[in-house]
N, CA, C and O atoms as a GROMACS GRO file, in nm:
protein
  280
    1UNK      N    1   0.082  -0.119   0.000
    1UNK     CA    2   0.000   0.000   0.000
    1UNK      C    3   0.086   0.126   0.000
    1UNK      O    4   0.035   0.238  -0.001
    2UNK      N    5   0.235   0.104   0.001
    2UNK     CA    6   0.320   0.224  -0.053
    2UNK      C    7   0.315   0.297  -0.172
    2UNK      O    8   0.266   0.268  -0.281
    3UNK      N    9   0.379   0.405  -0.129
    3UNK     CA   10   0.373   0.480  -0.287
    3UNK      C   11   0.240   0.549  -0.343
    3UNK      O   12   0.250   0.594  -0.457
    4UNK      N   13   0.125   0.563  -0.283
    4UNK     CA   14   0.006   0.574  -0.315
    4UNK      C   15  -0.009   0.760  -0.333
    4UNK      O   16  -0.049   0.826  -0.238
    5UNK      N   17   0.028   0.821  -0.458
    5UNK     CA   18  -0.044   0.976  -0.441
    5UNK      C   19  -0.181   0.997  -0.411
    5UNK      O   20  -0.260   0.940  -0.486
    6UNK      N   21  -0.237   1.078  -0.305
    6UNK     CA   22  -0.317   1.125  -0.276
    6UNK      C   23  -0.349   1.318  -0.304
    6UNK      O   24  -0.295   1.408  -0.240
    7UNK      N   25  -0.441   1.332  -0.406
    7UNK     CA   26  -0.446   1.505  -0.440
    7UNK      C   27  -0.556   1.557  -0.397
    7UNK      O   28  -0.640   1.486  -0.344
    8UNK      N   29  -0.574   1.684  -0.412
    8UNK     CA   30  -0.704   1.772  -0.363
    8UNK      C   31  -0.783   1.766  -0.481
    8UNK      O   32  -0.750   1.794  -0.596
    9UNK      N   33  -0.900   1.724  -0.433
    9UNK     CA   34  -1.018   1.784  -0.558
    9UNK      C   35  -0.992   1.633  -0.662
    9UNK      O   36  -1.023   1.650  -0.780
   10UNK      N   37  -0.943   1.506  -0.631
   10UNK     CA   38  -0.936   1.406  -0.734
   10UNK      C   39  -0.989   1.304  -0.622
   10UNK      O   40  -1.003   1.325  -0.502
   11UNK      N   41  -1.020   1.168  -0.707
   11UNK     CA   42  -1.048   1.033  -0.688
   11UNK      C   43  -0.905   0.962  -0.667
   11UNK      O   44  -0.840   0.969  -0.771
   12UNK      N   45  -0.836   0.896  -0.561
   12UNK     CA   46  -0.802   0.802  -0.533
   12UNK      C   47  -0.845   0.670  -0.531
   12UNK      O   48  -0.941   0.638  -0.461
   13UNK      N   49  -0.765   0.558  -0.626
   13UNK     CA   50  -0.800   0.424  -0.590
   13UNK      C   51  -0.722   0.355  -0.532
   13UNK      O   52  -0.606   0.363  -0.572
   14UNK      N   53  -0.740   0.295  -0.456
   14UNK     CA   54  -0.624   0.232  -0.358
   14UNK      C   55  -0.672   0.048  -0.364
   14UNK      O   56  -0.778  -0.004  -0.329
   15UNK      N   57  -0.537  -0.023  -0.424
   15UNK     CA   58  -0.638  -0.154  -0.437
   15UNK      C   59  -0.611  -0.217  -0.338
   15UNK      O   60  -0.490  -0.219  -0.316
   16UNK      N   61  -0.677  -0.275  -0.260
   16UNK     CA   62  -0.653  -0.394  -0.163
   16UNK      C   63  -0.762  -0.470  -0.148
   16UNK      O   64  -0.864  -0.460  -0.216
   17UNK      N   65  -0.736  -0.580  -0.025
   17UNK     CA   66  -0.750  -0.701  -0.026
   17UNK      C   67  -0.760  -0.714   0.132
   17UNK      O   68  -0.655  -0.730   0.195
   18UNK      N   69  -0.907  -0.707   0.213
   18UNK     CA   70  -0.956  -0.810   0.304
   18UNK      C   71  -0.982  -0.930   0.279
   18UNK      O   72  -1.033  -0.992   0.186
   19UNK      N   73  -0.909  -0.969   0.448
   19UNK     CA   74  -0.974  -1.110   0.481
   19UNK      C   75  -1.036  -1.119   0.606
   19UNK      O   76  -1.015  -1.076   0.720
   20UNK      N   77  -1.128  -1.196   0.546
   20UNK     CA   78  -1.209  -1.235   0.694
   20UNK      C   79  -1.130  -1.258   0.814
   20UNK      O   80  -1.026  -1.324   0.814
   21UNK      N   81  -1.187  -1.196   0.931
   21UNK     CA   82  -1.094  -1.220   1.044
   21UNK      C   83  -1.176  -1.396   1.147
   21UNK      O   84  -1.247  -1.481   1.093
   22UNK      N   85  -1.135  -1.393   1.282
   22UNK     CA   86  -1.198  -1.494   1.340
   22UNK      C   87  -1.324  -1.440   1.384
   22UNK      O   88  -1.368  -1.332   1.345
   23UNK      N   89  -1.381  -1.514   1.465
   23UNK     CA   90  -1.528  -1.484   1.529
   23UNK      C   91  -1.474  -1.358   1.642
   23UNK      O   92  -1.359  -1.376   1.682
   24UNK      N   93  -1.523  -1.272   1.679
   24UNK     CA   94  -1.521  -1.229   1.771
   24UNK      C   95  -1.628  -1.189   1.855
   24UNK      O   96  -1.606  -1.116   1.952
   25UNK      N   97  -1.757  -1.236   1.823
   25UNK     CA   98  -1.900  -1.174   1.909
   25UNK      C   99  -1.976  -1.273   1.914
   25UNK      O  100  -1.975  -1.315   1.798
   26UNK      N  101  -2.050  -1.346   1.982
   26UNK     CA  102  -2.197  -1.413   1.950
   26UNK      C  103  -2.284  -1.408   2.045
   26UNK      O  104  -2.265  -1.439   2.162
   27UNK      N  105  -2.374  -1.371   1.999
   27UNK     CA  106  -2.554  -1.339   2.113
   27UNK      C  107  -2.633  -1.492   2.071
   27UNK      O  108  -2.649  -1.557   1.968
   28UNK      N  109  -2.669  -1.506   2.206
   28UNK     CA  110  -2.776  -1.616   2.237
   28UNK      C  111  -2.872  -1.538   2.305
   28UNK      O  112  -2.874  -1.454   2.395
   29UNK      N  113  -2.976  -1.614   2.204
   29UNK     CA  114  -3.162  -1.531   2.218
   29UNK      C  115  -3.189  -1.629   2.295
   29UNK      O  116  -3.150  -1.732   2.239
   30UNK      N  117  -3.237  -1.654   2.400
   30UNK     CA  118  -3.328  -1.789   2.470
   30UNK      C  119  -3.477  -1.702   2.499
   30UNK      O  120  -3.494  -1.614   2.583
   31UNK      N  121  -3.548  -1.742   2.430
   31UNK     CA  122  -3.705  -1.683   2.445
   31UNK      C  123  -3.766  -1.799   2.542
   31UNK      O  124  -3.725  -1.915   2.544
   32UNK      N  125  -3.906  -1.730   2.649
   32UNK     CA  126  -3.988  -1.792   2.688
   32UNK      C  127  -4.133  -1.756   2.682
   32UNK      O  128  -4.157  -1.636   2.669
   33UNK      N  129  -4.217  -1.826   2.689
   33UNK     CA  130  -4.335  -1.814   2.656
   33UNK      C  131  -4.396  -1.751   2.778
   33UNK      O  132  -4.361  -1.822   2.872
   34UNK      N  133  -4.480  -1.639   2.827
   34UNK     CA  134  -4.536  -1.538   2.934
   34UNK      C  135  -4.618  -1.650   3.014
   34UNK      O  136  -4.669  -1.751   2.965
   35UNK      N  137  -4.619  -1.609   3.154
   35UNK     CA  138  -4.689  -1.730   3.277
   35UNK      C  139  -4.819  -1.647   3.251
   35UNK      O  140  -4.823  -1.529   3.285
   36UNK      N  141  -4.982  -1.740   3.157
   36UNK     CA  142  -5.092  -1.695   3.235
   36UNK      C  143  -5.127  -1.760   3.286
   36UNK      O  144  -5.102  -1.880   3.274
   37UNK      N  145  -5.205  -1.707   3.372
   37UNK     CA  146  -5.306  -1.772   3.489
   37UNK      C  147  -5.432  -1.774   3.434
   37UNK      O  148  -5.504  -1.674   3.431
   38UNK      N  149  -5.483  -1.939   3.364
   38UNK     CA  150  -5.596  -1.933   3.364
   38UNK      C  151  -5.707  -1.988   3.426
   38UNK      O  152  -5.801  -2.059   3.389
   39UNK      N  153  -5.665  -1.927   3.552
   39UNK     CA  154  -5.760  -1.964   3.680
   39UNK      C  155  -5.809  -1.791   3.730
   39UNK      O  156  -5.916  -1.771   3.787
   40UNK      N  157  -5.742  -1.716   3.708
   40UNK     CA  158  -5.795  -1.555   3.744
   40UNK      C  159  -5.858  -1.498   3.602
   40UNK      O  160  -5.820  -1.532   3.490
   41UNK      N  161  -5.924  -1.437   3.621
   41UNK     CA  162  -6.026  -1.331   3.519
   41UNK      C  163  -5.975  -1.168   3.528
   41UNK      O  164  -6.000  -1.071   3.456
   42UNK      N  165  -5.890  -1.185   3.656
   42UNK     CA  166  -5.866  -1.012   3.718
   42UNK      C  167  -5.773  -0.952   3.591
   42UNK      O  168  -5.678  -1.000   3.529
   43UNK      N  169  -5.850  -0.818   3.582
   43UNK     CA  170  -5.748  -0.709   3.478
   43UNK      C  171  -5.720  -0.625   3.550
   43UNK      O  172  -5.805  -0.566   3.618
   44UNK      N  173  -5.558  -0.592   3.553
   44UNK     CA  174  -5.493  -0.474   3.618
   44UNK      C  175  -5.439  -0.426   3.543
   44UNK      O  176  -5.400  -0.484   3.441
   45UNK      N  177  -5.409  -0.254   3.580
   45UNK     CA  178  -5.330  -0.191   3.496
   45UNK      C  179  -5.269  -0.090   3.571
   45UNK      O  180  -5.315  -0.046   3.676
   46UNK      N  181  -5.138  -0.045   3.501
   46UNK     CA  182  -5.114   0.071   3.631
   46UNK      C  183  -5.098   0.229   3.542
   46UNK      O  184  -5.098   0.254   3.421
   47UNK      N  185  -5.086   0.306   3.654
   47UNK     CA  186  -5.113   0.423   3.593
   47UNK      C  187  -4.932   0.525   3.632
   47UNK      O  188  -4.870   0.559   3.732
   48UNK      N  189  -4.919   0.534   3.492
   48UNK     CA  190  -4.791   0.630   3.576
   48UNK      C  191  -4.788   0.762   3.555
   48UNK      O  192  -4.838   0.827   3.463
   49UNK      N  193  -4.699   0.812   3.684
   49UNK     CA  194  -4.730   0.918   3.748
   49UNK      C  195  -4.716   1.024   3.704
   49UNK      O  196  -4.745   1.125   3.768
   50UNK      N  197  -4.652   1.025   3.543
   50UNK     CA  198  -4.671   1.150   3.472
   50UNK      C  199  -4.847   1.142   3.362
   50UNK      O  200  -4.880   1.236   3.290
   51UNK      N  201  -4.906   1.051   3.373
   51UNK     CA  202  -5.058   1.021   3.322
   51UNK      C  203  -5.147   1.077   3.429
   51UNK      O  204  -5.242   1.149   3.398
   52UNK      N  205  -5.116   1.043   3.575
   52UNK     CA  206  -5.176   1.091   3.663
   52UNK      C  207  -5.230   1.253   3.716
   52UNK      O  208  -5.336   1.289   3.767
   53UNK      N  209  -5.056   1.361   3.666
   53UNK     CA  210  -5.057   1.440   3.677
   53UNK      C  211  -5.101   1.541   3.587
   53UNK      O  212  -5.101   1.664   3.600
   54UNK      N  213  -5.141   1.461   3.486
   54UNK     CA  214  -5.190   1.511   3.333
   54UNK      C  215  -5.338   1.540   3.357
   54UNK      O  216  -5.398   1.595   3.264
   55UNK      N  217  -5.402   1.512   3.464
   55UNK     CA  218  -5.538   1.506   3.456
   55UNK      C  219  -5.578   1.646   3.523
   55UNK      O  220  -5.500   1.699   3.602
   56UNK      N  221  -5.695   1.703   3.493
   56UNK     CA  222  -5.719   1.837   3.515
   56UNK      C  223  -5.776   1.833   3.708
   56UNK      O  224  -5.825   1.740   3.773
   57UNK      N  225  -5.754   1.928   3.733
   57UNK     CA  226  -5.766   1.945   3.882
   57UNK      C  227  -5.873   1.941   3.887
   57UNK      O  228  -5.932   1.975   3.785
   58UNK      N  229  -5.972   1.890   4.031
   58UNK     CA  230  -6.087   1.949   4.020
   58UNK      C  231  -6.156   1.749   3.981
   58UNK      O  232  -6.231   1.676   4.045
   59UNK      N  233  -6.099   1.736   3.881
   59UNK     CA  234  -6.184   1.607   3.838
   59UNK      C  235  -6.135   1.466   3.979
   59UNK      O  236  -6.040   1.463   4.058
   60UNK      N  237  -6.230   1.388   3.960
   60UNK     CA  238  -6.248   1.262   4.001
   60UNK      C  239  -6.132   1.154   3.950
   60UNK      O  240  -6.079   1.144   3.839
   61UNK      N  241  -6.106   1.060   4.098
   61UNK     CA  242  -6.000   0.964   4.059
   61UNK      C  243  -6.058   0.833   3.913
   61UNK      O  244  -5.986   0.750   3.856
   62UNK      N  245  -6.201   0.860   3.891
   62UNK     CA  246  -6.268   0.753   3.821
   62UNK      C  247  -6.210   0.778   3.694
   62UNK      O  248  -6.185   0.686   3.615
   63UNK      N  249  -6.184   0.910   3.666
   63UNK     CA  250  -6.129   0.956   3.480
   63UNK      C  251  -5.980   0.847   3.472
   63UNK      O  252  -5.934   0.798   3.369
   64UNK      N  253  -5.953   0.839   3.546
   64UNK     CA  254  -5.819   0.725   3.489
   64UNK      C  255  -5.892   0.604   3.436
   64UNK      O  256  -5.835   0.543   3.345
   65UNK      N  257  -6.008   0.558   3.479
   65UNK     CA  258  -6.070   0.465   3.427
   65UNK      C  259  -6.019   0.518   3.269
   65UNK      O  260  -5.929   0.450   3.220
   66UNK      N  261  -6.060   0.612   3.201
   66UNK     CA  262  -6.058   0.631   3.070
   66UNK      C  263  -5.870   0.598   3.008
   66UNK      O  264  -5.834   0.559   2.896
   67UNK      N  265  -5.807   0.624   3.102
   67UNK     CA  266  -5.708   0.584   3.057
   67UNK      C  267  -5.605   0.432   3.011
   67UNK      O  268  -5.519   0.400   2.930
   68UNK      N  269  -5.716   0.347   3.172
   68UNK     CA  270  -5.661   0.228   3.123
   68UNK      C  271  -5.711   0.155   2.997
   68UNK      O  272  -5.827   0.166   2.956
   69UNK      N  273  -5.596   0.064   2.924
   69UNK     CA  274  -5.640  -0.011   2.843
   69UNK      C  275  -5.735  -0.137   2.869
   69UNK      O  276  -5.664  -0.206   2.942
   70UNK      N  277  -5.873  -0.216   2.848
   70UNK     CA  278  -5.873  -0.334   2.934
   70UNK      C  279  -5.901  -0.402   2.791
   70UNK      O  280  -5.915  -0.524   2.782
   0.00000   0.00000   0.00000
């Protein structure tokens, strides 16, 4: 890779030649399938505390109802 002119305002080609190197990284995915319970019917949801503070003064704790998803 000696000897190579490099100018202002032109295209340089420079020829070379990679090679693959060794491994150096590998990720293991282990997925599991979510625990339901299908012995409960109960829907919960929670509300966070910048949703909470979003709500106009004055109103009722029931308007979060409108917020949860069920």
């Amino acid at each position: 890779m000696a000897n190579n002119l490099v100018e202002t305002e032109k295209t340089t080609d420079v020829p070379l030649t990679l090679r693959v190197g060794g491994q150096a990284e590998s990720v293991n995915v282990v997925g599991q399938s979510p625990i339901v319970d299908m012995t409960n019917t109960t829907v919960n949801t929670r509300v966070r505390q910048e949703e909470f503070e979003r709500l106009p003064v004055g109103r009722n704790y029931q308007t979060l109802v409108g917020l949860t998803q069920a």
